[in-house]
N, C-alpha and C positions, 0 to 999 in steps of 0.2 A: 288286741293285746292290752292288758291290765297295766298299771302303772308299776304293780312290782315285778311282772315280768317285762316291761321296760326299763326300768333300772338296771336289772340282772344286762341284759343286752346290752346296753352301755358299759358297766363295770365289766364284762368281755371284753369288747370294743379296747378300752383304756389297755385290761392286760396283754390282749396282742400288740396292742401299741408299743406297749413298754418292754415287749418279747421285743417286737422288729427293733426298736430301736438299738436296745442292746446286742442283738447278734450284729448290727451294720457297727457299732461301735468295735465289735471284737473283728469280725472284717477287716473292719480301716485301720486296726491294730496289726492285724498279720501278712496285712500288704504292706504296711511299715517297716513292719519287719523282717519280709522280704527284701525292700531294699537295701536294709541295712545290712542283709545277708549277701546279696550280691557287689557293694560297695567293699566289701573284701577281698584282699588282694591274694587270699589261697586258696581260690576256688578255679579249677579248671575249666574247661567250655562246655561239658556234659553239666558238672554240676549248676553252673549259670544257666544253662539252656533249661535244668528241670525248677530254676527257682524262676527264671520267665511263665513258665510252664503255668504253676504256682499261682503267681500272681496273676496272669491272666484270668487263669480261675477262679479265683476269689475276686477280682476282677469283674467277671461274668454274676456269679453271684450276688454281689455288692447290687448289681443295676438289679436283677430281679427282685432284691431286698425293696429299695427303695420304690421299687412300682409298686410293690402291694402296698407299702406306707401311702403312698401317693393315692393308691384308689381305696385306703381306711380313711384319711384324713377328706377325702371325698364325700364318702357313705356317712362320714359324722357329721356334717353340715347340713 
């Protein structure tokens, strides 16, 4: 690999970087959000059970987020 096609692969690298980061930011935003949605006192037990639901999965998401960051920030070293 040539120097300018290592460059290009790194400024990659950075852009997925800065993809993951921000979707786990928006993530960590709509699980917040979630609980701010279930810390209200007009929701019934269906709708609390589908905002559990919810955050569970974004939840689940969040951690698969952060392992690919985990094994970029790996690959970049």
């Amino acid at each position: 690999m040539n120097s300018h096609s290592l460059g290009l692969a790194q400024e990659m690298d950075v852009t997925e970087y800065e993809k993951l980061q921000r979707d786990i930011a928006g993530l960590k935003e709509s699980i917040r959000l979630d609980w701010l949605d279930l810390d209200s006192l007009s929701l019934d037990a269906k709708e609390r059970q589908g905002i559990r639901q919810s955050t569970d999965y974004l939840i689940q998401e969040l951690k698969g987020l952060l392992e690919r960051l985990e094994r970029l920030d790996s690959d970049r070293t």
